[in-house]
C-alpha positions in Angstrom: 20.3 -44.6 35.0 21.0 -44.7 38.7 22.9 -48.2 38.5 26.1 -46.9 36.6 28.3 -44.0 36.2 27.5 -41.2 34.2 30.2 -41.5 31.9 30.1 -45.3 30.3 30.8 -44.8 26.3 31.7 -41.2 24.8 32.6 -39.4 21.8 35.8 -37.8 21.3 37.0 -34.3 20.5 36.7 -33.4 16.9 34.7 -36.9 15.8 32.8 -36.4 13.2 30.3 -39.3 14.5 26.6 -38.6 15.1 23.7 -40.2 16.4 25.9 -42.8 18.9 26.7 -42.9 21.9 30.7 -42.9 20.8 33.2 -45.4 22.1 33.8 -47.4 25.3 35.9 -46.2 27.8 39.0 -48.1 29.2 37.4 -49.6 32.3 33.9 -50.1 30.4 32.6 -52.7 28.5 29.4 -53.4 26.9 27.3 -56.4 24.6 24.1 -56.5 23.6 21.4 -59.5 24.6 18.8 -60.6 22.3 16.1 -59.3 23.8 13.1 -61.6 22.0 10.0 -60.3 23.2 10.7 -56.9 21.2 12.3 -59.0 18.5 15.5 -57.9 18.5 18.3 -59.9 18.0 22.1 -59.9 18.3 22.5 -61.5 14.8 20.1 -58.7 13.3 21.1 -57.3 9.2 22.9 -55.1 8.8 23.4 -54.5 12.3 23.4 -56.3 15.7 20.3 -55.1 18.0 19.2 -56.0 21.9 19.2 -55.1 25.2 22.5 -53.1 26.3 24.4 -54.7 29.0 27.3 -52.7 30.6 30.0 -54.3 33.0 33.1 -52.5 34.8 33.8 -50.7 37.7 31.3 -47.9 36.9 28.3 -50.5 37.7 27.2 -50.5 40.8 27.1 -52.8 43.7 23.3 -53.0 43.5 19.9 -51.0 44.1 20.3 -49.8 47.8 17.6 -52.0 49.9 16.3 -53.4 47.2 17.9 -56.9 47.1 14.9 -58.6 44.6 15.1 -55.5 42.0 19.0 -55.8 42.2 18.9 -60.2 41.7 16.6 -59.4 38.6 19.6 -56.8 36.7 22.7 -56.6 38.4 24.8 -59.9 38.1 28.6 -60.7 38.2 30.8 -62.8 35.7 33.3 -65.6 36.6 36.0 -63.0 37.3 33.9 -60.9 39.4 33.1 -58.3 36.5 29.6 -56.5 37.4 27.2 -55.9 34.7 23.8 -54.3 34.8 21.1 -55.1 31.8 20.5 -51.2 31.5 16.9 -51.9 29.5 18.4 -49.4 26.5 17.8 -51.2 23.2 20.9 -50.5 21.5 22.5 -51.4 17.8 26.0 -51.5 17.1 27.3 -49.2 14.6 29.9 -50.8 11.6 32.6 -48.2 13.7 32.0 -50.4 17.2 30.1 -47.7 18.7 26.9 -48.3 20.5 23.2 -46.2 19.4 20.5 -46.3 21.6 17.5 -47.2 20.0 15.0 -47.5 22.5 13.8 -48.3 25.8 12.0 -50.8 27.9 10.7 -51.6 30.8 10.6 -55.1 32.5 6.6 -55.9 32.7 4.9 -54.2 34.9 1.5 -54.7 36.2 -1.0 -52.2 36.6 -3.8 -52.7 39.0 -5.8 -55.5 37.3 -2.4 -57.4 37.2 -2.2 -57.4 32.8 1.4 -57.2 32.4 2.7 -54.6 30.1 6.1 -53.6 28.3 6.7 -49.8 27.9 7.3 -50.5 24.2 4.1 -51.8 23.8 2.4 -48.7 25.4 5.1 -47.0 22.8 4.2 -48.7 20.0 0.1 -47.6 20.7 0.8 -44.0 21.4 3.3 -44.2 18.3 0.5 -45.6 16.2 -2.4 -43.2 17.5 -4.1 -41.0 15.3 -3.9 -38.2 18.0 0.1 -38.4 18.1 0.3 -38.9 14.1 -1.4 -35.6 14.1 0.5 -33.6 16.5 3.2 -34.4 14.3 2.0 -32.6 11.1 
């Protein structure tokens, strides 16, 4: 992720806590979107589910000389907060702490121009008897 800092959420010395991505740091803050094409949804049972947006000082300005790739993910809030949708599927945890999920991609067009989402290429290598088998 080249549009934050390294260090957004983290897990502290001697938690017990696996499989997360830990707790929010002061200066950090972070929500999820419902992201609807994957069908995922912020009002998900038992847990909330979407697209992980992050906001604080450790987003950055923007993509560098990429002003239309920048407009499409980086935004700022009425107080000037910037926030980046990262494109991590998260799920928050009963505890408040974030899990990653999965990933996506914003549609991207391959030379034919047929749009495609990296979880739907996911989903087909996922569902392959050729990866089902390297499994086993």
């Amino acid at each position: 992720m080249t549009g934050t800092s390294h260090v957004l959420p983290l897990n502290l010395i001697g938690s017990d806590s696996f499989g997360n991505t830990g707790v929010p740091w002061h200066n950090f803050s972070f929500y999820l979107k419902d992201w609807k094409e994957g069908g995922y949804s912020t009002k998900d049972k038992p847990h909330p589910r979407g697209e992980v947006v992050v906001g604080g000082v450790c987003v950055a300005n923007g993509y560098y000389k990429m002003e239309k790739e920048t407009a499409e993910v980086f935004f700022k809030d009425e107080d000037g907060k910037r926030w980046l949708e990262t494109g991590d599927i998260g799920e928050v945890l009963p505890n408040g702490t974030l899990k990653i999920i999965g990933k996506w991609l914003r549609g991207f067009s391959l030379i034919n121009t047929t749009n495609f989402y990296q979880f739907q290429i996911d989903e087909r290598i996922c569902k392959s008897w050729l990866t089902a088998s390297l499994s086993h």
